[in-house]
Backbone bond lengths (Angstrom), bond angles and torsions (degrees), N, CA, C in turn:
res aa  C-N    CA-C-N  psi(-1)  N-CA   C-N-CA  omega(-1)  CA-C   N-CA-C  phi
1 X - - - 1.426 - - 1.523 107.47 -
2 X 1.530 105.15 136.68 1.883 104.27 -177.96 1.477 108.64 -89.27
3 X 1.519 112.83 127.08 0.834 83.18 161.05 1.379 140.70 -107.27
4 X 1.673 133.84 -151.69 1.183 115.24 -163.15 1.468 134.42 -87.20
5 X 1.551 133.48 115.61 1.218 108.13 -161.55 1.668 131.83 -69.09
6 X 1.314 105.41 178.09 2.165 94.05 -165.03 1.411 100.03 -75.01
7 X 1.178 120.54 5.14 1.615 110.93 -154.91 1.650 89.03 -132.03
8 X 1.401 122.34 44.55 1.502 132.05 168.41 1.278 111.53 -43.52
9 X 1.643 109.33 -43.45 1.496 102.91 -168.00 1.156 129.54 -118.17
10 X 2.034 100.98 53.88 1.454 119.61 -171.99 0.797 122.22 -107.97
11 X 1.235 159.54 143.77 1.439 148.80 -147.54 1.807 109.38 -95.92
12 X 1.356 108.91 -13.36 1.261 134.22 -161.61 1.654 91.56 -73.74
13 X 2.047 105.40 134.84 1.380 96.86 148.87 1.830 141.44 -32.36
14 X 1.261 115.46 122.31 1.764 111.20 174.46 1.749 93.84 -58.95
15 X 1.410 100.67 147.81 1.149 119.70 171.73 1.775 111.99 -84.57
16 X 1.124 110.97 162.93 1.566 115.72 -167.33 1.425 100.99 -116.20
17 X 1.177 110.60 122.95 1.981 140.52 -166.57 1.651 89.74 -78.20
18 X 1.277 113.17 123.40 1.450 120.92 -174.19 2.088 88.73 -79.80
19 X 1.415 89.80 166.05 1.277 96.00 -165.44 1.226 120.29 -92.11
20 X 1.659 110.85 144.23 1.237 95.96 -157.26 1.728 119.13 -105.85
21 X 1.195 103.80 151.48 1.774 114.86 -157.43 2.061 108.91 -26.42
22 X 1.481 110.07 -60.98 1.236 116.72 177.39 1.807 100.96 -32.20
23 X 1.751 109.07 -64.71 1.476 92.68 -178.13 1.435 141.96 -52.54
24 X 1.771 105.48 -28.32 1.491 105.50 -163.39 1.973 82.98 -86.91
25 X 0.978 123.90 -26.38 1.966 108.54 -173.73 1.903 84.45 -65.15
26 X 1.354 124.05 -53.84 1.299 85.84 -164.20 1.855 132.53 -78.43
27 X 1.588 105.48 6.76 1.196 86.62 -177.02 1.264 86.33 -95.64
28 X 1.459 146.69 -29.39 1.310 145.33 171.26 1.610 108.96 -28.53
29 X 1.605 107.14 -61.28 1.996 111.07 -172.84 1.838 72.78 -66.21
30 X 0.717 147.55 -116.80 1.391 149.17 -157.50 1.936 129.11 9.09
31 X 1.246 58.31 -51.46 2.385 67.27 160.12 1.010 108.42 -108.23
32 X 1.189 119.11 0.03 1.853 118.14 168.90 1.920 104.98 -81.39
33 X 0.929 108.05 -46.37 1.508 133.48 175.08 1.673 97.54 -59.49
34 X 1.360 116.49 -61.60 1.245 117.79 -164.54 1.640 114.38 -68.10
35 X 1.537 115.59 -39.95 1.198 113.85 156.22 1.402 166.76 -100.27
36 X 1.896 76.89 22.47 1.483 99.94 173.32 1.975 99.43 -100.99
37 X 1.006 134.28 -12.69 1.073 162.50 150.14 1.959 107.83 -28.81
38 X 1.256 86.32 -77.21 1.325 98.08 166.97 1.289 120.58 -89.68
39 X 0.855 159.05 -9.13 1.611 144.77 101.49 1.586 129.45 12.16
40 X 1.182 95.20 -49.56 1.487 123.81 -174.63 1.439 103.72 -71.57
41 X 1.565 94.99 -62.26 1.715 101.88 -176.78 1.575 118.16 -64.16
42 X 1.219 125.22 -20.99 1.579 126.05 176.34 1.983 106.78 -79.70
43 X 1.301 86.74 -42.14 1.570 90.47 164.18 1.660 130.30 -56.40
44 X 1.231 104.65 -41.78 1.167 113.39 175.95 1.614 121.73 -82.51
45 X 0.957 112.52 -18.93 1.870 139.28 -174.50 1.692 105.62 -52.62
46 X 1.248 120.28 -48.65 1.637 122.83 178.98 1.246 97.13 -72.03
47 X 1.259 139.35 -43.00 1.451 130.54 -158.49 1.860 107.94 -96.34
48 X 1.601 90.60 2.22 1.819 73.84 161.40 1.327 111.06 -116.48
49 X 1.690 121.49 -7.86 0.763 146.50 169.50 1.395 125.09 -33.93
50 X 1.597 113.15 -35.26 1.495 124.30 -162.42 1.484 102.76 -111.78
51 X 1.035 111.76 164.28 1.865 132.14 -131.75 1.737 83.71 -100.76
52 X 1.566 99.61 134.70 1.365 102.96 -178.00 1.543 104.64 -95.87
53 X 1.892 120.61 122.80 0.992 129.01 155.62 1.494 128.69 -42.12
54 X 1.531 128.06 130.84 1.697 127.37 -173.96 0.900 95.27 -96.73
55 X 1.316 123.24 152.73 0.975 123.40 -171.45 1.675 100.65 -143.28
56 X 1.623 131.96 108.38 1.171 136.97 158.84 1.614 130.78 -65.58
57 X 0.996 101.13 102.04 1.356 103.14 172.67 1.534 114.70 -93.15
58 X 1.410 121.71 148.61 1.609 146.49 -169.64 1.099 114.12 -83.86
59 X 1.671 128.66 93.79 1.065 107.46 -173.20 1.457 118.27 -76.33
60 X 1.346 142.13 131.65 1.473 150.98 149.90 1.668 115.12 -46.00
61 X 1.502 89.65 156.07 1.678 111.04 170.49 1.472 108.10 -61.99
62 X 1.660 119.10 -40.16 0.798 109.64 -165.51 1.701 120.53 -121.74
63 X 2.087 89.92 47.60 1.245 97.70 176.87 1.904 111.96 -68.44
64 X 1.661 106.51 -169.64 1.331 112.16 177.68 1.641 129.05 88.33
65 X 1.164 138.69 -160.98 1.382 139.99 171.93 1.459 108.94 -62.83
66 X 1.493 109.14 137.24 1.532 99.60 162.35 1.458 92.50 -151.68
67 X 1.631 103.42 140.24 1.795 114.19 176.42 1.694 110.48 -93.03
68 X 1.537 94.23 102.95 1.332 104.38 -162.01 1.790 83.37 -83.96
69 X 1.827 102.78 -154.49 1.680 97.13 -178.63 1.422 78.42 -120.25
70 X 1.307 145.87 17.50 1.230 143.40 156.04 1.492 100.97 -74.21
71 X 1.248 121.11 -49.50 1.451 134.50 -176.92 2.163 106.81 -55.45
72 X 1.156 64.18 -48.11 2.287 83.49 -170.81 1.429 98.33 -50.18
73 X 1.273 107.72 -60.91 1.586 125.49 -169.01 1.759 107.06 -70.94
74 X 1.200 127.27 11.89 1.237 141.62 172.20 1.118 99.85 -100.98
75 X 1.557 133.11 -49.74 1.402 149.28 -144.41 1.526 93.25 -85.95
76 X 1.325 105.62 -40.20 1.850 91.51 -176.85 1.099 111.43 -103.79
77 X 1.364 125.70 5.20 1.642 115.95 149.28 1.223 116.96 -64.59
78 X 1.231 116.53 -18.55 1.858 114.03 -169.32 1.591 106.66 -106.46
79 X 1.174 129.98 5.19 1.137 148.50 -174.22 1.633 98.06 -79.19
80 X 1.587 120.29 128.10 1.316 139.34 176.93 1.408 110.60 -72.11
C-alpha cells in the first residue's frame, strides 16, 4: 500500500515509486517460466508433427476376459 505523499496538496504530477524488488523477481520467474514453456513446445512440435501409423490388430477366438490365476490371486487380495 502507497503511502501518502507530503506534498498531497500540490498540483504537481505524483511521482512514480520505482519498482519494488519482490515485483521485478516475479515477473523475471515469470518469463523464465514463460520461456522455458515454450521451449518445450518448439521441441516437441516435429514429434507431433508426424503421421500416426494404424495399426490393425486380429481379432482371436479367444479374444475378451479371461480368469487367469494372476487374475484369482488379485481377487483375494481385495477380499474383506
Amino acid at each position: 500500500m502507497r503511502k501518502p505523499s507530503p506534498s498531497a496538496g500540490s498540483t504537481s504530477a505524483p511521482s512514480v515509486a520505482p519498482a519494488s524488488p519482490e515485483l521485478t523477481r516475479r515477473r523475471f520467474l515469470f518469463a523464465l517460466g514463460a520461456g522455458s514453456a515454450g521451449a518445450a513446445a518448439a521441441a516437441a512440435a516435429p514429434a507431433l508433427a508426424k503421421p500416426v501409423e494404424t495399426v490393425v490388430v486380429a481379432e482371436t477366438a479367444t479374444s475378451g476376459y479371461r480368469e487367469t490365476e494372476h487374475v484369482r490371486d488379485y481377487y483375494a487380495t481385495t477380499r474383506i
